[in-house]
N, CA, C and O of each residue as an XYZ file, in Angstrom:
544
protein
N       0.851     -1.182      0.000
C       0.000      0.000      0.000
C       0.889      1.235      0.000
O       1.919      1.259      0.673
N       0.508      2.232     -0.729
C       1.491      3.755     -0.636
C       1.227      4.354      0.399
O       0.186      4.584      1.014
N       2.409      4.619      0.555
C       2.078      6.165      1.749
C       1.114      7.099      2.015
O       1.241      7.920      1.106
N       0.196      7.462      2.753
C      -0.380      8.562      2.984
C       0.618      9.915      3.781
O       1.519      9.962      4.619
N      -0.152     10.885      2.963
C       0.270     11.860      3.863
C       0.468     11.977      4.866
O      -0.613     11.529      5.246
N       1.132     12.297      6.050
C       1.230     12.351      7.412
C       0.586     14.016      7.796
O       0.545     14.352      8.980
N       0.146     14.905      6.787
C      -0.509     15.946      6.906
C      -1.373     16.583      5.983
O      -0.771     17.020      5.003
N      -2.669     16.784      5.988
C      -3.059     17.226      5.060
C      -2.360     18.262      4.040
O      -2.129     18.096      2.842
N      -2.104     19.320      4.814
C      -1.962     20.418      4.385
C      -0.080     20.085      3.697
O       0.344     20.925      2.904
N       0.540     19.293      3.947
C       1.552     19.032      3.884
C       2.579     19.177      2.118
O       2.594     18.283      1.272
N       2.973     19.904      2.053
C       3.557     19.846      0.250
C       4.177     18.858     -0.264
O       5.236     18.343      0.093
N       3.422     18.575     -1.203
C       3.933     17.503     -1.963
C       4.574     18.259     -3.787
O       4.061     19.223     -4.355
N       5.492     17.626     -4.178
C       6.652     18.219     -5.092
C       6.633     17.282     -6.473
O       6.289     16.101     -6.424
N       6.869     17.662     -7.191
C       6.561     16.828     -8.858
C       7.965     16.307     -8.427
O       8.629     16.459     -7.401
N       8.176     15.605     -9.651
C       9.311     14.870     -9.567
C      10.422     15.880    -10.571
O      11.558     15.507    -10.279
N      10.462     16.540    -11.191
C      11.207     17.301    -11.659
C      11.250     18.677    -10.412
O      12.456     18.737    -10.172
N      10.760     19.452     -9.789
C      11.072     19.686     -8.181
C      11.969     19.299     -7.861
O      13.108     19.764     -7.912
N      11.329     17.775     -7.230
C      12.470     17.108     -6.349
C      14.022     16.878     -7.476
O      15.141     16.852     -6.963
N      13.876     16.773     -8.584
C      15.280     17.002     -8.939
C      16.079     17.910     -8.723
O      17.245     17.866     -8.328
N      15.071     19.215     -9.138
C      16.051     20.212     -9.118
C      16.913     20.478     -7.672
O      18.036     20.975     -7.591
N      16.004     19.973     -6.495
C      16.706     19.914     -5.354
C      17.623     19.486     -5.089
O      18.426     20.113     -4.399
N      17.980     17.648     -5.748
C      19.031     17.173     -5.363
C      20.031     17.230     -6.918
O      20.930     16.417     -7.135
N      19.618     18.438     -7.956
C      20.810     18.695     -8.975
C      20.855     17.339     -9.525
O      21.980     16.839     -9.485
N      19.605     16.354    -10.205
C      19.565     15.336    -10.645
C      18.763     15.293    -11.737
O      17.967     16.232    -11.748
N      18.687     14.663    -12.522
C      17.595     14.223    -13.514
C      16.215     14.199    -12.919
O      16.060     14.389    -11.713
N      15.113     13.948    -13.810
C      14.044     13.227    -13.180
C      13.557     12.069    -13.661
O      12.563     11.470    -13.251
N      14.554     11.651    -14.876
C      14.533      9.954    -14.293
C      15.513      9.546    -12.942
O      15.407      8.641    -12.115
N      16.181     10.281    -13.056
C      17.332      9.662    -11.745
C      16.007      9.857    -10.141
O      16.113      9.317     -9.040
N      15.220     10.527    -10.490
C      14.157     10.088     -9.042
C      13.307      9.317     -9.628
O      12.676      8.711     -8.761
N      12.882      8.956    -10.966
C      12.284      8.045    -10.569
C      12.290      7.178    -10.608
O      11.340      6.477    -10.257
N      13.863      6.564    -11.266
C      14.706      5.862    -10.841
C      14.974      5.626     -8.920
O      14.946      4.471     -8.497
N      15.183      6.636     -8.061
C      15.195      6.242     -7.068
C      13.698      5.581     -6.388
O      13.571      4.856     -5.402
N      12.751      6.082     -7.232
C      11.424      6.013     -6.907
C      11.682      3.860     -6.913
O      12.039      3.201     -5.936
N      11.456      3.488     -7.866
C      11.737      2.496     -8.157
C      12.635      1.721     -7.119
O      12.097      0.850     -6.436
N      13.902      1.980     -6.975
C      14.660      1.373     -6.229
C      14.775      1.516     -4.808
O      15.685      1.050     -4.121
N      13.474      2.411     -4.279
C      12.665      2.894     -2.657
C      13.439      3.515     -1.993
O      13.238      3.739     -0.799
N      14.681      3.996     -2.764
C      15.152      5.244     -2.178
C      14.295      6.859     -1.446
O      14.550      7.644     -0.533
N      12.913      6.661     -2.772
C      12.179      7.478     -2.438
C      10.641      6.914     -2.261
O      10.343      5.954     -2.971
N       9.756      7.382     -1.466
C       8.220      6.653     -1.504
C       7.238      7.680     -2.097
O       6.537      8.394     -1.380
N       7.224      7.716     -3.328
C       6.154      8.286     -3.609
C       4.629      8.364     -3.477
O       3.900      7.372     -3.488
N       4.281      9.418     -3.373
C       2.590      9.202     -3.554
C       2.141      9.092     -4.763
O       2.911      9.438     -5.659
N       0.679      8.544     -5.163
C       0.404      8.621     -6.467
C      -0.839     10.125     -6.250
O      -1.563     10.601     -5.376
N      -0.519     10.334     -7.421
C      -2.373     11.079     -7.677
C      -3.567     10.281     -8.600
O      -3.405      9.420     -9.465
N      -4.745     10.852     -8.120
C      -5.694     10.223     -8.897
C      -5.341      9.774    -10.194
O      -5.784      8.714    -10.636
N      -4.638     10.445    -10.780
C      -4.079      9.892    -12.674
C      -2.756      9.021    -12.055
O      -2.690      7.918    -12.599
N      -2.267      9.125    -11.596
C      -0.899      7.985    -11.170
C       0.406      8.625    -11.326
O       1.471      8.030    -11.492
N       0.226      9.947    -11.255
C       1.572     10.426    -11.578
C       2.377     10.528     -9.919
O       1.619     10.426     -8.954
N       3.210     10.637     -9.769
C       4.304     10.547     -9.023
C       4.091     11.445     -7.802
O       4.823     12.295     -8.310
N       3.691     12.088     -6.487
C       4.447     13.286     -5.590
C       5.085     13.009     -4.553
O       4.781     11.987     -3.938
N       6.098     13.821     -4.111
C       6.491     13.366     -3.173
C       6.595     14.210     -1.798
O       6.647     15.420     -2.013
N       6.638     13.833     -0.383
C       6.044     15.112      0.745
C       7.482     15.484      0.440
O       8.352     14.977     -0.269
N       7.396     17.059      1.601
C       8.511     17.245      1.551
C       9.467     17.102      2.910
O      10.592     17.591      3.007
N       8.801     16.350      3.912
C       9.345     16.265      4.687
C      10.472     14.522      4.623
O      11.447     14.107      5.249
N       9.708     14.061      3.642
C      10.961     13.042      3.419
C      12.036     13.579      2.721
O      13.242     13.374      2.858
N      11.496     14.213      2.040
C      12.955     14.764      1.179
C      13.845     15.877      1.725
O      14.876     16.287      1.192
N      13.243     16.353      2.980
C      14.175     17.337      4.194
C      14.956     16.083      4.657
O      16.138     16.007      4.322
N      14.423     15.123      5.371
C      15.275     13.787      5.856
C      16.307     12.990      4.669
O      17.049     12.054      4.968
N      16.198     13.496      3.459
C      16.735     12.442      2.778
C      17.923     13.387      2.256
O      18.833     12.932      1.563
N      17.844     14.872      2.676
C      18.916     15.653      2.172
C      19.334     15.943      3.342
O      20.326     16.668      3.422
N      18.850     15.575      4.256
C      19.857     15.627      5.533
C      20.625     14.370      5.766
O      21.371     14.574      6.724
N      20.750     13.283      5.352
C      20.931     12.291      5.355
C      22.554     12.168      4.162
O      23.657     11.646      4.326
N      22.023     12.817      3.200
C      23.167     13.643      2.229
C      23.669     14.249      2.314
O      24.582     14.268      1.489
N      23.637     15.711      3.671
C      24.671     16.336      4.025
C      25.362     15.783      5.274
O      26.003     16.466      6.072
N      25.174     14.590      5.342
C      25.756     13.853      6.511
C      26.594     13.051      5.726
O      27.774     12.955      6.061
N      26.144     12.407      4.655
C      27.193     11.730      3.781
C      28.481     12.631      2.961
O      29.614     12.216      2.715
N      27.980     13.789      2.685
C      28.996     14.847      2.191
C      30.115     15.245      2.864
O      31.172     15.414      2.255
N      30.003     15.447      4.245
C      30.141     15.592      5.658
C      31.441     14.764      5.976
O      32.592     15.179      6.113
N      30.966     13.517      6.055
C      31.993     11.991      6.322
C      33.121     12.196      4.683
O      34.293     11.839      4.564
N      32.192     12.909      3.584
C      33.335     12.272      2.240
C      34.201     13.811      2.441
O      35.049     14.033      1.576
N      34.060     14.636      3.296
C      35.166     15.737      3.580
C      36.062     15.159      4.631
O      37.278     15.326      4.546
N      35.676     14.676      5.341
C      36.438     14.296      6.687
C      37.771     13.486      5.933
O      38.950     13.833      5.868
N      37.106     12.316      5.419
C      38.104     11.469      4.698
C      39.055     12.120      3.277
O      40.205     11.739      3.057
N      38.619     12.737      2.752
C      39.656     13.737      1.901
C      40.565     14.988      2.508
O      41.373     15.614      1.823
N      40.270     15.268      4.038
C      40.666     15.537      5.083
C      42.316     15.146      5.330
O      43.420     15.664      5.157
N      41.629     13.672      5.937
C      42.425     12.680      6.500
C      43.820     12.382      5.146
O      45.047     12.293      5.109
N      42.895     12.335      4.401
C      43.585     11.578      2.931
C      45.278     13.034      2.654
O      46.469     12.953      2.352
N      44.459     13.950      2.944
C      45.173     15.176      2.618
C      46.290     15.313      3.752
O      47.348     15.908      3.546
N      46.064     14.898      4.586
C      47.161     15.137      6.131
C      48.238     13.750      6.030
O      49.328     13.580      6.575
N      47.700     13.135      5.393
C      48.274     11.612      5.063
C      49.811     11.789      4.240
O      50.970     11.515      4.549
N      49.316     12.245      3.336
C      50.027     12.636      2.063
C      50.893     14.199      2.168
O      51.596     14.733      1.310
N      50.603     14.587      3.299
C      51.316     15.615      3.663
C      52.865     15.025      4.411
O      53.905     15.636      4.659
N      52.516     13.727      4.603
C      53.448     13.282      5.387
C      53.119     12.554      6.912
O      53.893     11.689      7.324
N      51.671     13.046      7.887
C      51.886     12.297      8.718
C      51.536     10.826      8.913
O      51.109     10.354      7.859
N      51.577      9.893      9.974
C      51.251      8.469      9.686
C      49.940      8.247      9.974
O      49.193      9.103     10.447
N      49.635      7.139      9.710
C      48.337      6.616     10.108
C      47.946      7.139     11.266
O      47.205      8.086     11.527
N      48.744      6.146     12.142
C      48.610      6.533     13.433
C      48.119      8.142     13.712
O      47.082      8.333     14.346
N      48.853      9.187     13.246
C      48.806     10.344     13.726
C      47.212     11.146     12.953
O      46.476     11.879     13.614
N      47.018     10.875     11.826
C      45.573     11.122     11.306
C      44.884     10.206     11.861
O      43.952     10.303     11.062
N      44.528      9.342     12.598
C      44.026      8.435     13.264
C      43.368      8.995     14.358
O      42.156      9.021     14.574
N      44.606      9.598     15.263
C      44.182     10.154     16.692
C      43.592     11.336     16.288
O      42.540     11.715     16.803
N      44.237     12.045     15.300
C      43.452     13.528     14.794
C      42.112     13.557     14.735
O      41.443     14.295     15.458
N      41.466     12.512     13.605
C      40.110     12.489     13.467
C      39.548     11.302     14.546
O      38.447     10.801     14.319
N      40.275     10.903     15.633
C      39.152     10.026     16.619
C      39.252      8.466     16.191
O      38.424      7.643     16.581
N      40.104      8.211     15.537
C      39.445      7.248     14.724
C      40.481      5.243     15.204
O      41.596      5.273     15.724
N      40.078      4.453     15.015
C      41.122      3.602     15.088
C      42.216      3.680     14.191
O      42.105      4.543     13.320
N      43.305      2.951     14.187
C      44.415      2.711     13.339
C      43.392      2.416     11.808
O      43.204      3.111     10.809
N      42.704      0.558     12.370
C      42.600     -0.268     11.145
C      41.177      0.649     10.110
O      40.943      0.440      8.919
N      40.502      1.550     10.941
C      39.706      1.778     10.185
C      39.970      3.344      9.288
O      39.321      3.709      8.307
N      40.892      3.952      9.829
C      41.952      4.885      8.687
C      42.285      3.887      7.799
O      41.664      3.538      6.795
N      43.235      3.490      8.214
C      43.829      2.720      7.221
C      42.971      2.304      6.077
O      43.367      2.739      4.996
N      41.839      1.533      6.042
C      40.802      1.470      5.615
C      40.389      2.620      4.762
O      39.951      2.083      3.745
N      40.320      3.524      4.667
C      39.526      4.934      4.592
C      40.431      5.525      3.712
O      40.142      5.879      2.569
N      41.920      5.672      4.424
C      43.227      6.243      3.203
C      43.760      5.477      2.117
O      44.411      5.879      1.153
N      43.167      3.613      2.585
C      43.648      3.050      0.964
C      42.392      3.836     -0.077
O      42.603      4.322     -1.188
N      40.990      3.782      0.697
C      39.942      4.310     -0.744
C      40.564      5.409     -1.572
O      40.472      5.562     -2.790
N      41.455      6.417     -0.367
C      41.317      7.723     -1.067
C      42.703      7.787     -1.798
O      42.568      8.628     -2.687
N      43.888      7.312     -1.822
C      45.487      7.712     -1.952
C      45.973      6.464     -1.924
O      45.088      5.622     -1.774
N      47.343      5.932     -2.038
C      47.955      5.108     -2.205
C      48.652      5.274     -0.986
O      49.114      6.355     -0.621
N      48.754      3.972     -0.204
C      49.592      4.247      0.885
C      51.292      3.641      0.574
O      51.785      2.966     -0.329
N      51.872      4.322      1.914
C      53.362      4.093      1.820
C      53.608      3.120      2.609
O      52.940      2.832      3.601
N      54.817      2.422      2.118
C      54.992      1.107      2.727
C      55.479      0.945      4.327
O      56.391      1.623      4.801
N      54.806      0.047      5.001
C      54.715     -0.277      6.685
C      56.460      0.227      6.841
O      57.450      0.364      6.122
N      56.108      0.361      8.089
C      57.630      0.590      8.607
C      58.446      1.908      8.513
O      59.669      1.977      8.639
N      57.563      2.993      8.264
C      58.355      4.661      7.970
C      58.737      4.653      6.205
O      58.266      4.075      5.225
N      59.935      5.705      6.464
C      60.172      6.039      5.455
C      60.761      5.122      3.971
O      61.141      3.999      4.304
N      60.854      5.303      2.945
C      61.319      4.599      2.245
C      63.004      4.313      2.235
O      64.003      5.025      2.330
N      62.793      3.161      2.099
C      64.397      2.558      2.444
C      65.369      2.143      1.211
O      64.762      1.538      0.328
N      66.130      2.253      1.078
C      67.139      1.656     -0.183
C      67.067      0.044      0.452
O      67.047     -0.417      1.593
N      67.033     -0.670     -1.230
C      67.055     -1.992     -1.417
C      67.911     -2.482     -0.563
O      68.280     -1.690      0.303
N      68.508     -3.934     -0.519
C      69.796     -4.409     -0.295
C      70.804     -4.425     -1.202
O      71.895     -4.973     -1.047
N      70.336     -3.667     -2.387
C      71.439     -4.039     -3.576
C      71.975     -2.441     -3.814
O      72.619     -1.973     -4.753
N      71.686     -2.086     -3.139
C      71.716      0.224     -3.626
C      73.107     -0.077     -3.051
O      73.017     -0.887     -2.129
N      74.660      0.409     -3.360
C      75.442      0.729     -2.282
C      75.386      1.958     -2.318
O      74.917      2.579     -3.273
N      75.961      2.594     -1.054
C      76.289      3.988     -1.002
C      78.057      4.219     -0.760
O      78.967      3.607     -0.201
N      77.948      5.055     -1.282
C      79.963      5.249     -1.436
C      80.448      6.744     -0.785
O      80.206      7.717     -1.499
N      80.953      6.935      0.198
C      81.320      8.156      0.611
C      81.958      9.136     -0.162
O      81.622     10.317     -0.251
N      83.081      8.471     -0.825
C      83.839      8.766     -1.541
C      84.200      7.799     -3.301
O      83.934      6.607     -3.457
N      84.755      8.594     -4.262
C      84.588      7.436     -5.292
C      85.330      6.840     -5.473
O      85.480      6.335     -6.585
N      86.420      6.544     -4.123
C      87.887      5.660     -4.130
C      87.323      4.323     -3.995
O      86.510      4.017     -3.123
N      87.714      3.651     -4.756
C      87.290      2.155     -4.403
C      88.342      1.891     -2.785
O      89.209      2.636     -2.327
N      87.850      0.612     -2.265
C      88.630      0.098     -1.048
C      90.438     -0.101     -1.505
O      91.413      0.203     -0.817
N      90.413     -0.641     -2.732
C      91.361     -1.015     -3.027
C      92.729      0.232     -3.275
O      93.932     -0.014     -3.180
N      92.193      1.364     -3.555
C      92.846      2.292     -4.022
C      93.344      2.818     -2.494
O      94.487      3.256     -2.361
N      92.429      2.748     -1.374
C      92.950      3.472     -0.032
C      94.042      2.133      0.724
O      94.954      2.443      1.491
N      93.713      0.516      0.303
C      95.008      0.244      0.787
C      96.129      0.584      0.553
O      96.938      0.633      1.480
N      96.486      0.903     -0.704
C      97.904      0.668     -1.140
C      98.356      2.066     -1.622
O      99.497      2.231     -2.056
């Protein structure tokens, strides 16, 4: 059964409305319509409305998701600045494993253990005397 109003007097919004709100198509709602992202009402002919107090909850729900995808481009950004997990971790509250988590989505991480290390095969030479030249 569809939704009833929860108020008479309550506004209900075409579906091209509700696009323009969330900067979408209006197949893309009724596309969400479909996939019960959204619950529409019908009208006597069957066309589509929707209240607007779901769609206050459903764009608050989106600036909560916007919200979390700043935090983590945040994190991602302090990462890549140089500090470690660990330290964007405690910054935003967060555990180790679930940064970690969060900075592989956003950046490529650097390998465990600090900074990058020369192979076992790199030598380094102080000077360009071979050994042999300072014995003799």
């Amino acid at each position: 059964m569809p939704p009833s109003p929860s108020e008479p007097d309550e506004p209900l919004l075409r579906p091209r409305e509700v696009a323009a709100l969330f900067g979408v198509r209006p197949t893309t709602i009724a596309r969400w319509a479909r996939m019960g992202r959204l619950q529409p009402l019908r009208t006597p002919g069957g066309h589509r409305r929707y209240r607007a107090s779901d769609l206050r909850e459903l764009l608050a729900l989106d600036e909560a998701s916007a919200e979390q995808q700043q935090l983590e481009q945040d994190a991602a950004r302090l990462y890549e600045q140089g500090w470690n997990i660990r330290q964007v971790a405690d910054r935003f509250g967060s555990t180790y494993g679930s940064m970690r988590r969060i900075l592989a989505r956003h950046t490529t991480l650097r390998p465990r253990g600090g900074p990058e290390r020369p192979g076992p095969n790199v030598k380094h030479h102080l000077s360009t005397d071979s050994p042999n030249d300072l014995a003799g």
